[in-house]
C-alpha positions as CSV (number, residue, x, y, z in Angstrom):
1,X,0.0,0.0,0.0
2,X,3.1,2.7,1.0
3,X,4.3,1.9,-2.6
4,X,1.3,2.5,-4.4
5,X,1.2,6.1,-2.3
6,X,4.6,6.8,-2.7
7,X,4.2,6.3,-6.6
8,X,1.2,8.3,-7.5
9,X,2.7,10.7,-4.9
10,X,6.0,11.0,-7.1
11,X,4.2,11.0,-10.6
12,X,2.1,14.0,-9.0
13,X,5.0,15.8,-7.3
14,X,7.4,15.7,-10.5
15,X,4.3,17.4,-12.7
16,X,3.9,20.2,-9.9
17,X,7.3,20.9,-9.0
18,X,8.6,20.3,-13.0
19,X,8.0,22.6,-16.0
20,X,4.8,23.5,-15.8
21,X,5.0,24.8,-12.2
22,X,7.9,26.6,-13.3
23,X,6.6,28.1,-16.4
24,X,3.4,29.6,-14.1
25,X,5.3,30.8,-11.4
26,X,8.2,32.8,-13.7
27,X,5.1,33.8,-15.9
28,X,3.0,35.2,-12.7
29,X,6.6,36.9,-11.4
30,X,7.4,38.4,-15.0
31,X,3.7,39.5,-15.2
32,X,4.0,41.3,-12.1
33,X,6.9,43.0,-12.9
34,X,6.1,44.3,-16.2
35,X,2.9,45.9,-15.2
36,X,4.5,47.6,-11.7
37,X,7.4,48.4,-14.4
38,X,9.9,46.3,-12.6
39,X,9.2,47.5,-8.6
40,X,11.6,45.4,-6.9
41,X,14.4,47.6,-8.5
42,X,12.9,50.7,-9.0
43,X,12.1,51.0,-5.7
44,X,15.0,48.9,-4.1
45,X,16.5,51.5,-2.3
46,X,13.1,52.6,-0.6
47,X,12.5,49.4,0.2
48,X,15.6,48.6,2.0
49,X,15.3,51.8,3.7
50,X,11.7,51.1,4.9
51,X,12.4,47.9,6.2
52,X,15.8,47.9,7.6
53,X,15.3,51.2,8.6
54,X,12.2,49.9,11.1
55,X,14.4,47.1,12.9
56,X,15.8,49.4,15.5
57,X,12.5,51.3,16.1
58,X,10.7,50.6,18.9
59,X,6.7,50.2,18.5
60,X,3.9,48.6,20.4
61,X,1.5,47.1,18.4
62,X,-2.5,47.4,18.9
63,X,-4.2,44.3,20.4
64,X,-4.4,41.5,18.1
65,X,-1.6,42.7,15.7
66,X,2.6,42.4,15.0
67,X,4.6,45.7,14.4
68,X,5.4,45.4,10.6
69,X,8.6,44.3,12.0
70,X,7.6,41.5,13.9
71,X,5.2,40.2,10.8
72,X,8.1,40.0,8.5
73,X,10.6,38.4,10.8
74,X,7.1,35.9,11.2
75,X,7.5,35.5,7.7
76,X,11.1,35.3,7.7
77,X,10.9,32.4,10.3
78,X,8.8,30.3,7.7
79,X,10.9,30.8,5.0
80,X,14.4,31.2,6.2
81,X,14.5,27.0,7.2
82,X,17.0,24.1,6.6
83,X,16.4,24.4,2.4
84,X,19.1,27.8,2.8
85,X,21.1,25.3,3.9
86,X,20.6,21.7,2.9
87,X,18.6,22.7,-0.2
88,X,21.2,25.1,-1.7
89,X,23.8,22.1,-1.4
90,X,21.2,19.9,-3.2
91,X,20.8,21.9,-5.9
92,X,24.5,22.6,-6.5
93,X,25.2,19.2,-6.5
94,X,22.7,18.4,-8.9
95,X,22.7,21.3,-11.2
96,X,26.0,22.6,-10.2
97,X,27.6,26.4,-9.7
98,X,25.5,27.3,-12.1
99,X,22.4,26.7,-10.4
100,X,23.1,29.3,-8.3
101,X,22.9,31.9,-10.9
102,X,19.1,30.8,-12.0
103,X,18.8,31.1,-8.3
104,X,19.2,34.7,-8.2
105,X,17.0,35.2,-11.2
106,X,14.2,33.4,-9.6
107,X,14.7,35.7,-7.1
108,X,14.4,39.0,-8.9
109,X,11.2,37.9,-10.0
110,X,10.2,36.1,-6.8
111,X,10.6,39.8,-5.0
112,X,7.7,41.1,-7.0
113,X,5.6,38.6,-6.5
114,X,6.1,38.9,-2.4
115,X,5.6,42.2,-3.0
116,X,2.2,41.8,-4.5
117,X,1.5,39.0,-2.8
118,X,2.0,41.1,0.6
119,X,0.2,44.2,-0.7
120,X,-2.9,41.8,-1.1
121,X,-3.0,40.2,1.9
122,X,-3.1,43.4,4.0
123,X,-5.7,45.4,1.6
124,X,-8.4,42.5,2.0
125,X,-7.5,40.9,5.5
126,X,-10.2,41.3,8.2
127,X,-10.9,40.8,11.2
128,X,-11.8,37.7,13.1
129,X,-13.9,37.3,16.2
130,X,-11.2,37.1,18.9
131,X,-10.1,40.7,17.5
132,X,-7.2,39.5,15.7
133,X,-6.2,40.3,12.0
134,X,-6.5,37.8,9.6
135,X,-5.3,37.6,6.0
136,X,-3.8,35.4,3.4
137,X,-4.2,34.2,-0.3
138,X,-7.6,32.5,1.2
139,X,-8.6,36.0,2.5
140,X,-7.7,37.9,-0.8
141,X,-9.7,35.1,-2.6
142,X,-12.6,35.2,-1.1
143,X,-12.5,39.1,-0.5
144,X,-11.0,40.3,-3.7
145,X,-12.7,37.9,-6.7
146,X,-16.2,37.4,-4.7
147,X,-17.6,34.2,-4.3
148,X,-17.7,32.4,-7.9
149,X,-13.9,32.0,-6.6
150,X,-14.3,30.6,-2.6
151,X,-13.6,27.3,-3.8
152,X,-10.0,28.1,-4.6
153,X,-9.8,29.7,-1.1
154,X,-11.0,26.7,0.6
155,X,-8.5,24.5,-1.8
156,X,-5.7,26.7,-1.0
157,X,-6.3,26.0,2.6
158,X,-7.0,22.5,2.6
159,X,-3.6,22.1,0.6
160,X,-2.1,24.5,3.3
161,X,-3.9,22.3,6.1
162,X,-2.4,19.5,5.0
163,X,1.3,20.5,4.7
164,X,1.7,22.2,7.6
165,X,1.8,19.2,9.4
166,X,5.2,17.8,7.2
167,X,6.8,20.6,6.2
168,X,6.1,22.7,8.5
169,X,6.8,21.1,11.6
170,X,8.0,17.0,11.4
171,X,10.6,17.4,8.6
172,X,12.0,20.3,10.5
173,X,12.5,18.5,14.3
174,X,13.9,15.2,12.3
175,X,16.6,17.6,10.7
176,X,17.0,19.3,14.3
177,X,17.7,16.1,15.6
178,X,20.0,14.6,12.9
179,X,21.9,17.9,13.8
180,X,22.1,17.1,17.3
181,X,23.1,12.9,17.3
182,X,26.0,14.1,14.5
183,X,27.7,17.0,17.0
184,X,27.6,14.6,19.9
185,X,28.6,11.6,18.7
186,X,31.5,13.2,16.7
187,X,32.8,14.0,19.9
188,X,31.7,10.8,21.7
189,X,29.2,12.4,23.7
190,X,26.9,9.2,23.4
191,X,26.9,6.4,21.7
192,X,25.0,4.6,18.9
193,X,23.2,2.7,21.2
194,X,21.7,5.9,23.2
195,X,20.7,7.9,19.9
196,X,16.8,6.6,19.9
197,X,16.3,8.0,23.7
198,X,17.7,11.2,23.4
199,X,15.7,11.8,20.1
200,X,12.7,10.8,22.0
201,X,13.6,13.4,24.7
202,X,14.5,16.1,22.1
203,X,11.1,15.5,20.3
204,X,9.2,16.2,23.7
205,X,11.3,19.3,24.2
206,X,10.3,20.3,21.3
207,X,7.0,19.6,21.3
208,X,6.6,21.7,24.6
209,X,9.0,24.8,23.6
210,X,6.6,24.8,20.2
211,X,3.1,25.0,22.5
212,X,4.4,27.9,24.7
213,X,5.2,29.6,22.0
214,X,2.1,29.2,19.7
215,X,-0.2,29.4,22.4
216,X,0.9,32.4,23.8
217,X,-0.8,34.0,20.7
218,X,0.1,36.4,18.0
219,X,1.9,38.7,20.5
220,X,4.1,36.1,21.8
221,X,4.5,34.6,18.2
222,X,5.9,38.0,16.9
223,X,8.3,38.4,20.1
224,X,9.9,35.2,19.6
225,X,10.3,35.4,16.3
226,X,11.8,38.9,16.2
227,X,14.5,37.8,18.3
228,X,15.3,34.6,17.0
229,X,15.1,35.3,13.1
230,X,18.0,38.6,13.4
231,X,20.4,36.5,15.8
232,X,20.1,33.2,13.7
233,X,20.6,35.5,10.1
234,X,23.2,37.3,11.1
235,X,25.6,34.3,13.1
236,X,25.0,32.5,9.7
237,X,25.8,35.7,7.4
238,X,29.0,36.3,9.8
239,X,30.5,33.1,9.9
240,X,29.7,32.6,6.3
241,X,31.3,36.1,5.5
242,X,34.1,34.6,7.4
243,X,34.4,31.6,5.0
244,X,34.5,33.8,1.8
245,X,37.0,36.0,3.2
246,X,39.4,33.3,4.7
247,X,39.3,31.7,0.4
248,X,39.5,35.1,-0.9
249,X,41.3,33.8,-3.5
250,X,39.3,31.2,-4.6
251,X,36.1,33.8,-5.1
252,X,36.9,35.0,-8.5
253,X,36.5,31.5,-9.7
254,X,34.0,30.3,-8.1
255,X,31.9,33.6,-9.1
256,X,33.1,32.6,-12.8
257,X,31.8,29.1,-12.3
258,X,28.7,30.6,-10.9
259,X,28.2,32.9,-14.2
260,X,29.6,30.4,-17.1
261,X,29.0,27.6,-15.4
262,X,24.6,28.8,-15.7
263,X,24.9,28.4,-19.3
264,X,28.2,25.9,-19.8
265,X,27.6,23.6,-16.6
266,X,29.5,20.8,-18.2
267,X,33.4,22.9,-18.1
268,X,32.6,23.1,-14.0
269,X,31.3,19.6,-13.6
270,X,33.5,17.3,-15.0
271,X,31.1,16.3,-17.4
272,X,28.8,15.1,-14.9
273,X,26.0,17.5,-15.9
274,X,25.9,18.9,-19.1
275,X,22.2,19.5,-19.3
276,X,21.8,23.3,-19.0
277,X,17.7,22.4,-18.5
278,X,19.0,20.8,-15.4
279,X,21.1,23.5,-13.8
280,X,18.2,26.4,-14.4
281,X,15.3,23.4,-13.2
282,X,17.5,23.0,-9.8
283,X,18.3,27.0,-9.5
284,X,14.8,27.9,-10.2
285,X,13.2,25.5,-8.3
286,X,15.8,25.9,-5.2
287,X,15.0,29.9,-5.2
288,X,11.3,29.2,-5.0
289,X,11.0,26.8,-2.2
290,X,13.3,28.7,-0.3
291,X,11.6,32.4,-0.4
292,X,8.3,31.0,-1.3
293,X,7.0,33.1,-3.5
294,X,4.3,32.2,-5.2
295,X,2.9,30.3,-2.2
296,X,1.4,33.0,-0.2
297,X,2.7,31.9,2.4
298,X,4.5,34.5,4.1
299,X,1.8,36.5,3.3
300,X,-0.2,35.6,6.4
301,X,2.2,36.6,8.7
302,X,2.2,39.8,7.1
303,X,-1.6,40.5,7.2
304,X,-0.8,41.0,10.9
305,X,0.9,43.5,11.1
306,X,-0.4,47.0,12.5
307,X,-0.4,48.9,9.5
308,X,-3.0,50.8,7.4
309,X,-0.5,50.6,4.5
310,X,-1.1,47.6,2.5
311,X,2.2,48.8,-0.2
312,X,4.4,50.0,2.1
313,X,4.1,46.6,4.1
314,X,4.3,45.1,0.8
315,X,8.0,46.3,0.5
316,X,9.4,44.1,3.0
317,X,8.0,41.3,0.8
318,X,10.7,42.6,-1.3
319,X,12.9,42.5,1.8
320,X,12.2,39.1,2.8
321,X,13.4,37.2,-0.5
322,X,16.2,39.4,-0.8
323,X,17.4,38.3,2.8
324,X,16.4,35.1,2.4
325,X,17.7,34.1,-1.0
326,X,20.2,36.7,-2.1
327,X,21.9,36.7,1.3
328,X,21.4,33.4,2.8
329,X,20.8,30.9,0.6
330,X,23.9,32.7,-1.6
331,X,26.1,32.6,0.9
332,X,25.4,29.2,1.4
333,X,26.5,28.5,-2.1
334,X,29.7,30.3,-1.4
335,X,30.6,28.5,1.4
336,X,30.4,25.3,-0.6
337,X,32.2,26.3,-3.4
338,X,34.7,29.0,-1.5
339,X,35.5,26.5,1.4
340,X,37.5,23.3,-0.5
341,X,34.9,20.8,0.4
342,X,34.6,18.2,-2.5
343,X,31.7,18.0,-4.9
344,X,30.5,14.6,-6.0
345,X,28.2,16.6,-9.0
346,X,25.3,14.4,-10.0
347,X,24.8,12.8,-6.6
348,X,22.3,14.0,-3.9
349,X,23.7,16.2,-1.3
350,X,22.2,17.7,1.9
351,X,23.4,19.8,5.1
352,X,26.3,17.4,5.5
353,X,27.8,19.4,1.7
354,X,27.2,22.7,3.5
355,X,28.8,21.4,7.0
356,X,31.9,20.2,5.4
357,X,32.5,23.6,3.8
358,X,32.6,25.3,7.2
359,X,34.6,22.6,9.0
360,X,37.4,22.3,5.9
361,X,37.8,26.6,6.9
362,X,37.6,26.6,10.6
363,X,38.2,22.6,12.2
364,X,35.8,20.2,13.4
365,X,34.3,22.8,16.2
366,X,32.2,24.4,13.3
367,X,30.2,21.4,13.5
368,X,28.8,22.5,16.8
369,X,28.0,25.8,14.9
370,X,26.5,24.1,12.2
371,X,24.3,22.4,15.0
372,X,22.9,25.4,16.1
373,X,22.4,26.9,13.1
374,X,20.0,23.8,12.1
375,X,18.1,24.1,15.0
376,X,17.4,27.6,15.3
377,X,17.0,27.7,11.5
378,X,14.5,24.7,11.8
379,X,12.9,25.8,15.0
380,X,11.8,29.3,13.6
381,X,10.3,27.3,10.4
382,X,8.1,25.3,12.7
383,X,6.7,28.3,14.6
384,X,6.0,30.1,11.7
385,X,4.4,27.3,9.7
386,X,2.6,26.8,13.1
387,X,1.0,30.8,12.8
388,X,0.1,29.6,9.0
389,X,-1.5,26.6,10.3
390,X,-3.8,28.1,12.4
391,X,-4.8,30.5,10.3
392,X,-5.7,27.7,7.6
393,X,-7.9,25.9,10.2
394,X,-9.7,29.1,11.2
395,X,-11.1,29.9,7.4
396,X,-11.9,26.2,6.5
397,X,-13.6,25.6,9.9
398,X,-15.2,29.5,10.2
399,X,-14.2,29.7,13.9
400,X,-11.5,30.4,16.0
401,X,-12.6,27.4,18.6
402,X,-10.9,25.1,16.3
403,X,-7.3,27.0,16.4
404,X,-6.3,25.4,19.9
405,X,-6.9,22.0,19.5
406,X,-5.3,22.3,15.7
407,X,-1.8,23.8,17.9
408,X,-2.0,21.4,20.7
409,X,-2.3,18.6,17.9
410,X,0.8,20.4,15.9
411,X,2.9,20.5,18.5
412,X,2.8,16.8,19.6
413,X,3.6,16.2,15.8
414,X,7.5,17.3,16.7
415,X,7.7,13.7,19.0
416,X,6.8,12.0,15.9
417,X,9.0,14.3,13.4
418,X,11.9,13.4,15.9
419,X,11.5,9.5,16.2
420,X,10.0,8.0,12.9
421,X,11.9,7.9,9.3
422,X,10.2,10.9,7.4
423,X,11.3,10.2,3.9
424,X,7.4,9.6,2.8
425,X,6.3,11.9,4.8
426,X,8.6,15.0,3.5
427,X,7.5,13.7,0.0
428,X,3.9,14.3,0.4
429,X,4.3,17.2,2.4
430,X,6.6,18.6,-0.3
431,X,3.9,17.7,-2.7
432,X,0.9,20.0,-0.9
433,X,3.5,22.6,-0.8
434,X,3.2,22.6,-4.9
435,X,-0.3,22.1,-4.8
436,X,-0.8,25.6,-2.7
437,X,0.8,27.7,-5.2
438,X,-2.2,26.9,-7.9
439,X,-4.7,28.4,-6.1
440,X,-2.9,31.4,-5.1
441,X,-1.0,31.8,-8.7
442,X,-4.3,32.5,-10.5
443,X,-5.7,34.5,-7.7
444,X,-2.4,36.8,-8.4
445,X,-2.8,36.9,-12.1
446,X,-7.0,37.7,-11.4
447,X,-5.7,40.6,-9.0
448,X,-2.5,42.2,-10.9
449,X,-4.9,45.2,-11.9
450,X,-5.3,45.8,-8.0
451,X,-1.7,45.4,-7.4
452,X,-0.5,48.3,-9.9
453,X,-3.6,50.0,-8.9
454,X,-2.4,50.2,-4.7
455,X,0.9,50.8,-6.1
456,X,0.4,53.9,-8.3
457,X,-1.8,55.5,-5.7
458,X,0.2,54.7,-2.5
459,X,3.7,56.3,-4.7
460,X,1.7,59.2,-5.8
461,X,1.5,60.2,-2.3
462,X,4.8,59.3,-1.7
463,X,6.0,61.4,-4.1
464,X,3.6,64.5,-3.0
465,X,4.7,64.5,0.3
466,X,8.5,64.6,-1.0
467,X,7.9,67.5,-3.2
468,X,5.8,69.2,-0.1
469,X,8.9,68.9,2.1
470,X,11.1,70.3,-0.6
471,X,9.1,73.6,-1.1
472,X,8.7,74.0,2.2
473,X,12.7,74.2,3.0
């Protein structure tokens, strides 16, 4: 019976997350940027002012609501997961340096459709019955193409119901574990023999640190994550820095590798992947997973903020892939390729790739780094995955009641994600995942008019103020 699942399962995931997937969610991205004539770097510079210029700045929000910086580092924690670092590696391997480079395309694009996908979420979010705002490519369905479309809403959320659960929370304390049983038994902390109990024990930690957090509510949600997601980033970014700067002299060629290598991969692989398709499928589909855009996801953390500015927190959409796949997930790359650590191109890799190139610059210590990178990295995916499931529950289910059994029932999942082999699991998990971005892809495409719309109006202003300060000094 596991094999017949696992087969359709397969046959279904390569059609979702092959060409066709690919095709729709470049298409939407292109789309997007044509008619806001290319936002994400037009308006760069604003953006990385409004967003990094809010992380210092102190705010309260109103009851029921994040600050705007709180939301995105919400967002952040779902994105921002073990795929920078295991996933990058993967897709290296198999599509080598040059994947990287159809990486940061996907990217450019992907920042648009955050953007819009943001800007949405806030305009037709509303407010639940416990006071709390909700939004989300369910809420922008249902609010924004009337209710011929609420069956792509309830889709959307069924898919997201169904994911969060894998993903979101069981895939991520299995590679939290693996983590831990690697640092400790490379320095003989405990033995083989041992490795079952202390998973057990990690799975009920985490299963309790996950409750307190989620069902502290949005307010404790944001708190957690605003700490958590800035220390985690910038330990990663530093040591990673460190990496590059320590093989200065390798970067020019591995940046040439990067660039060449996108359209030649066969003169950086040895011959062992020649198929240019394969190193833009592997980029491509690497950059997407990892900032999500075109899921929606990240989106619902966003709804929460306190803002009355549905464009201007639509920027830090911009932010969020830019963080999250131009920093991150690129300096991931460059830690592989910078640090020594041999490729085997054409064979799967994971963290282990990524691990190596740390430990081959600084010892066998930066294991223990590594560790902790995992878990925080992983940890901050399951609480916000754990915010998105909620929030899926609440819209199929039409009440709030059904929220705290839903968390209660997510966080015992992390004893499970920490003591059982996950491989089918992760599979059809990864397989929802795809199945989300349908719903959401045409609702973008159905809604583009409102995107430009909010955009030109919210600018206009923008610019009028400017031009007021001006000729008043």
């Amino acid at each position: 019976m596991l094999e017949i699942i696992a087969a359709v399962n397969k046959a279904v995931n390569d059609f979702i997350w092959g060409v066709p997937a690919m095709v729709c969610i470049i298409g939407v991205g292109l789309l997007l940027s044509f008619r806001t004539r290319f936002l994400q770097i037009r308006k760069f510079p604003y953006a990385m002012r409004t967003t990094a210029g809010r992380i210092f700045r102190k705010k309260d929000a109103s009851d029921g609501s994040m600050t705007p910086f709180q939301a995105v580092c919400t967002a952040l924690a779902g994105t921002v997961g073990t795929g920078n670092i295991a996933g990058v590696a993967g897709a290296i391997a198999i599509g080598g340096p040059g994947a990287v480079f159809w990486m940061w395309c996907s990217a450019l694009l992907g920042m648009c459709t955050k953007f819009a996908e943001v800007t949405l979420a806030v305009h037709f979010r509303e407010r639940s019955k416990t006071g709390e705002w909700v939004g989300g490519p369910m809420y922008y369905i249902k609010n924004g193409l009337g209710r011929h479309w609420q069956f792509l809403a309830v889709l959307y959320s069924l898919f997201g119901a169904l994911t969060v659960f894998g993903t979101g929370n069981a895939t991520q304390v299995n590679t939290i574990v693996t983590a831990i049983d690697t640092a400790l038994t490379q320095y003989n902390v405990i033995g083989a023999d041992h490795i079952p109990t202390v998973n057990l024990v990690i799975g009920i930690l985490c299963a309790m640190l996950v409750a307190m957090v989620l069902l502290g509510g949005i307010k404790r949600i944001g708190s957690v994550s605003e700490k958590l997601v800035p220390f985690m980033a910038l330990l990663y970014v530093l040591l990673g820095l460190g990496v590059v700067v320590l093989n200065i002299t390798r970067l020019p060629e591995v940046l040439a590798s990067i660039v060449v290598g996108a359209f030649n991969p066969k003169a950086f692989t040895g011959g062992a992947i020649g198929s240019l398709f394969i190193s833009m499928q592997r980029g491509v589909s690497r950059g997407i997973f990892s900032n999500e855009a075109g899921l929606g996801t990240g989106s619902i953390a966003h709804a929460c903020a306190d803002t009355k500015k549905p464009v201007k927190q639509g920027v830090f959409g911009i932010f969020e892939v830019f963080v999250d796949t131009i920093v991150i997930c690129t300096l991931t790359a460059l830690v592989i390729l910078c640090g020594g650590t041999a490729v085997n191109y054409g064979t799967m890799a994971g963290a282990d790739l990524t691990i190596s190139g740390f430990t081959m610059t600084y010892g066998s210590w930066a294991s223990i780094f590594s560790a902790v990178a995992l878990c925080c990295f992983a940890f901050s995916t399951i609480i916000g995955w754990g915010l998105y499931g909620s929030r899926f529950v609440e819209f199929l289910f039409r009440t709030s009641k059904a929220v705290r059994p839903f968390l209660v029932i997510y966080s015992f999942v992390a004893i499970l994600g920490a003591t059982v082999n996950l491989d089918l699991l992760w599979n059809i998990a990864d397989t929802f995942n795809g199945l989300m971005s349908i719903p959401n892809l045409i609702a973008l495409l159905l809604l583009s008019g409102t995107v430009v719309k909010l955009t030109k109006e919210f600018f206009a202003k923008e610019d009028g103020r400017k031009l007021k300060k001006i000729t008043e000094k």
